[in-house]
N, C-alpha and C positions, 0 to 999 in steps of 0.2 A: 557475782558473789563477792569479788575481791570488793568491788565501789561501797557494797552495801558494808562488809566492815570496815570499810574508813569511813563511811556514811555515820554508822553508829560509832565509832570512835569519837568522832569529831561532837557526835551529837553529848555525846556522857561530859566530853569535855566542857561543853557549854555548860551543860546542864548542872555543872560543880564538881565531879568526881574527877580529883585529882589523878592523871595518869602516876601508877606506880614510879618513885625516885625511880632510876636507873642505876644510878651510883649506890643505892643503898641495895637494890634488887643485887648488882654482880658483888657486894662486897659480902652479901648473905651468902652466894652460891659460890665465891674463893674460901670460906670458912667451910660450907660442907659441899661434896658432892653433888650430894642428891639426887640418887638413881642410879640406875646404871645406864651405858652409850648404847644409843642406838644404831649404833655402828658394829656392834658385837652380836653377831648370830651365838646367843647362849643356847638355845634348842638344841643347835645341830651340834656344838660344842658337850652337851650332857649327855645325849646321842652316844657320842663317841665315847666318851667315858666309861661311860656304863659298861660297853663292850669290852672295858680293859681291863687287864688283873691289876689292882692300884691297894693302895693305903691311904687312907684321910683320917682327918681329925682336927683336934681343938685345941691350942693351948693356951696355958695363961700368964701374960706377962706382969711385968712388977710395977706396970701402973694399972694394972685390972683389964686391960681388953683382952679378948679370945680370939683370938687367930687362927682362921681355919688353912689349913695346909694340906699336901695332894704328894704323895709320893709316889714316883716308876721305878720300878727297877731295872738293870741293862737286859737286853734282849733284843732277839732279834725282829724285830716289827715288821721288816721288810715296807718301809715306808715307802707311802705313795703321794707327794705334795706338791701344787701348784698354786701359785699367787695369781687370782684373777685381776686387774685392778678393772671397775664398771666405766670406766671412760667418761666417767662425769668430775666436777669440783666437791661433790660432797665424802669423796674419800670412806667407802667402805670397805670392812675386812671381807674382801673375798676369795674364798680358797677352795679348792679340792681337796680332801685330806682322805686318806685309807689308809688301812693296816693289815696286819695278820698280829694276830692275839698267838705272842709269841708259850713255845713248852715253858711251861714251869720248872726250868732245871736251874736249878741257883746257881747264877754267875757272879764274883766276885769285883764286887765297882771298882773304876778305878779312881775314881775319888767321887765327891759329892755336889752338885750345882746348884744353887738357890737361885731360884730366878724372882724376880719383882716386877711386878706389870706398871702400868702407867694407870694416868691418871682416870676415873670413871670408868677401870675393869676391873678383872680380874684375876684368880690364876688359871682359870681357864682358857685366857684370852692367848696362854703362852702354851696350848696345847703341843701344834706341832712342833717348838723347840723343846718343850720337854721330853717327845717323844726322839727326837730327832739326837740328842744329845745323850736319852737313855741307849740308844739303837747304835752309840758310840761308845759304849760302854761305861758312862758314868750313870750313878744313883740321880733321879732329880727330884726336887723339890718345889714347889709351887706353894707362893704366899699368899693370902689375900689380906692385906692390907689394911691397917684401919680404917674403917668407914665404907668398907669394899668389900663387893661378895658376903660371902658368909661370916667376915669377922665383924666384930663389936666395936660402938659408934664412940671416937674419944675425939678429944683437941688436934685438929690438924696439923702438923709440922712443916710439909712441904721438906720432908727427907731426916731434919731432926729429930722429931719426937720416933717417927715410922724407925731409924734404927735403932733406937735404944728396944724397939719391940721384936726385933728382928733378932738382936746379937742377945735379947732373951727366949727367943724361939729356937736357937740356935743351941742354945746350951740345954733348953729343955729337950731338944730331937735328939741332940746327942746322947744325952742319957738314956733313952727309951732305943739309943742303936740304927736312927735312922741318919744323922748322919756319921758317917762314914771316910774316910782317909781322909787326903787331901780336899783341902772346902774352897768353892772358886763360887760367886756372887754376879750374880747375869740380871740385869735390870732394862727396862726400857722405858725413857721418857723420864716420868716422876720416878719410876722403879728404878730409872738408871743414876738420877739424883740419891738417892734412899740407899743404894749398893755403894758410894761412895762414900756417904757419912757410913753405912753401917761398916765399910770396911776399917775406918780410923775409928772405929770403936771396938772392932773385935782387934785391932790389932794384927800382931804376928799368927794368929789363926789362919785367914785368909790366903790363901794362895794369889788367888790371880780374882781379876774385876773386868767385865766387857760392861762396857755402859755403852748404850744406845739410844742417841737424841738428848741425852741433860740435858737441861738448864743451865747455866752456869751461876744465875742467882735468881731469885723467886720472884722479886718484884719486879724484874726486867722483863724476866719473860712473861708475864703478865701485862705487861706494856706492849708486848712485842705480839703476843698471841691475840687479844683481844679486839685490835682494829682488823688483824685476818679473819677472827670469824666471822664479824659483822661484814666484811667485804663480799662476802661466801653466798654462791645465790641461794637464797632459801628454798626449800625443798615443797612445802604448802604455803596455800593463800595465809594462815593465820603467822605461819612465821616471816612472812614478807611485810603484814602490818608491823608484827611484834620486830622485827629487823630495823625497818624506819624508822619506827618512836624512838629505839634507842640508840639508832644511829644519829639523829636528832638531840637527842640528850647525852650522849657518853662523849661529850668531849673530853680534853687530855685533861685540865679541872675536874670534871665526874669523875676519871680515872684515877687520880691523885685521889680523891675523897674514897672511892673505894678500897682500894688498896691498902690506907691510913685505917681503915675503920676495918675491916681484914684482922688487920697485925693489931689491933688493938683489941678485937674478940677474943685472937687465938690468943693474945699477950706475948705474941711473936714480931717484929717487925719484918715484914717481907725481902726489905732490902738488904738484911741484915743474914739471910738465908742465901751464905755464900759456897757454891760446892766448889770452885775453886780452892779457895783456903782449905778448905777438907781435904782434897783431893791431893796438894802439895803436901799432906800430912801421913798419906796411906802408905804405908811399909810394900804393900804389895803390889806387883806386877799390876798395871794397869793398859785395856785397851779402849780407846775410845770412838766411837762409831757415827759420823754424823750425813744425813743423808744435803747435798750442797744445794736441793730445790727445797728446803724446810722453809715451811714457813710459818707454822703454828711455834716453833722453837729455832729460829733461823742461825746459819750455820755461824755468824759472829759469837754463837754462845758455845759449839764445841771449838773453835778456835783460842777463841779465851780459855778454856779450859784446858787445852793443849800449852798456849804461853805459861798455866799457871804450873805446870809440872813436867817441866822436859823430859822427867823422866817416864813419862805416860808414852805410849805409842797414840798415833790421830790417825784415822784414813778418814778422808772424806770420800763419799760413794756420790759421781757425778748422776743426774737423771733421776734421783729417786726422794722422797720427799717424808714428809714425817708419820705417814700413814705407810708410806710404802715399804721402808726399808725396815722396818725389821720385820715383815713376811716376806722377806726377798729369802728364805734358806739359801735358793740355789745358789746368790749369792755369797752369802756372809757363813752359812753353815761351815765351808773347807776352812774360811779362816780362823773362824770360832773354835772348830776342834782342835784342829792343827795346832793353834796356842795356847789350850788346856793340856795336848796328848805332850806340848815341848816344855810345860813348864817346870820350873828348876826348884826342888823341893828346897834347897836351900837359901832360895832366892838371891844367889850369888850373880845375879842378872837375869835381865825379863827378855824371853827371845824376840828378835824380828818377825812381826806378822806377816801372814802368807798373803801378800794383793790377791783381794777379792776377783774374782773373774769377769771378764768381760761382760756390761749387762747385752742380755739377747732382746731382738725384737718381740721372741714371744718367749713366755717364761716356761724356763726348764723345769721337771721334774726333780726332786729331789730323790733317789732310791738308793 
């Protein structure tokens, strides 16, 4: 089967039908999404939902997109969570997750956590940290994103435009009372990008910022991500044809032409979407999270994020990679609380995070 479509490739090629640009094909799909990952069990994810006492909804921000949002409140879940990882290269979310559907007895949060997903998810994908962090007694909140999940399709930012929708989602929940005390912003990836601008745009609102995986600029990592996935064995025959024509075609020239033509759609330049400089500008306690085997966002980018603001906290988590580390809870969960439960309402200084725990051969439960 595989011969016969190179067979027919080869033959359309003669035959005059131009194989699709490359450079035009990735600089279409850096401007929108398009879809969602197939890396994301949303099934099992709604699954779970469902079963939970929650609040959702819609909101509308001040450039017209609607934003669907998912709120838990604390309780006791009695969480039951394991990160499977399948032991292949194509990096799927796999996990165990259970609950108990905590009483209904209203407990008062002790503040509030916006979490931001990455890139082709959405707030679903940050289930067990929301549950995980409600079960620690904070409110949580889950965003989906423009162009993501359930909310409405606008000009891509790559963390810009996404906070200016955020720090107005933010003032519309407050109003309606969903969020609550202190406000701390939990992101991963593009969400952990997006938590950073949106933090130097709320300002002195924000308490505290965990970023997990940034970027440290758009057009880099874009450079940086794009020769890993075409490296990446493909999963079917049709993506090992579609793999080689464009491993064939997307050299560092294609790349450049992409990229340009990217930031020219959105009317953003990519290189110019620096989270650094943001990051140097955030009033708030910052922790930075990078897994040291990344390699869709390799760890040169929270490094540089770390030189651009000494005043941030950096762990780098040996052994763990850009898919993996932030379903590691067993991990990262003690230190994540640990430095919401310690932070300093006046922000008269940002505590010492608690080193993550040793990773296990086989992954712990989180309960």
């Amino acid at each position: 089967m595989y011969r016969v479509l190179l067979f027919l490739c080869a033959c359309l090629l003669l035959a005059g039908f131009a194989w699709p640009d490359a450079a035009d094909m990735l600089g279409k799909r850096l401007v929108a999404p398009g879809g969602s990952s197939p890396i994301l069990p949303t099934a099992r994810i709604d699954r779970a939902v469902a079963r939970l006492p929650h609040r959702e909804g819609y909101v509308a921000t001040s450039a017209g997109v609607r934003l669907f949002w998912r709120a838990f409140d604390p309780g006791d879940y009695v969480l039951d969570y394991a990160y499977r990882p399948d032991g292949t290269q194509h990096g799927r979310m796999q996990f165990d997750l259970d609950f108990a559907v905590p009483r209904r007895t209203p407990i008062a949060p002790r503040g509030t956590v916006v979490l931001l997903h990455g890139w082709m998810m959405d707030g679903g994908s940050l289930l067990p940290w929301s549950l995980q962090l409600a079960q620690a007694g904070y409110r949580t909140i889950s965003i989906d994103l423009r162009n993501h999940g359930r909310s409405g399709a606008a000009p891509s930012g790559y963390g810009l435009r996404e906070a200016h929708d955020v720090a107005d989602a933010v003032a519309a929940l407050r109003a309606r009372g969903e969020v609550v005390g202190s406000l701390h912003l939990m992101g991963v990836s593009y969400g952990a990008a997006t938590a950073v601008f949106s933090a130097r745009a709320l300002g002195m609102q924000v308490d505290n910022v965990i970023a997990i995986e940034s970027f440290d600029n758009a057009g880099g990592a874009i450079r940086d991500m794009v020769p890993h996935m075409l490296a990446k064995p493909p999963e079917t025959i049709a993506q090992q044809v579609t793999h080689r024509m464009l491993r064939m075609q997307l050299d560092d020239a294609a790349l450049e032409r992409a990229i340009a033509s990217a930031g020219d759609a959105l009317q953003l330049p990519l290189d110019q979407v620096d989270v650094g400089v943001a990051l140097a500008q955030v009033p708030a306690c910052v922790l930075l999270l990078h897994g040291r085997d990344d390699r869709h966002v390799p760890v040169a980018h929270g490094r540089a994020l770390a030189a651009a603001a000494p005043r941030a906290h950096y762990i780098e988590v040996a052994g763990e990679d850009h898919i993996s580390l932030p379903m590691r809870l067993d991990l990262l969960a003690p230190t994540v609380i640990d430095w919401l439960d310690n932070a300093d309402p006046a922000r008269r200084f940002c505590p010492e995070p608690l080193a993550p725990t040793v990773p296990q051969s086989t992954p712990r439960r989180v309960a």
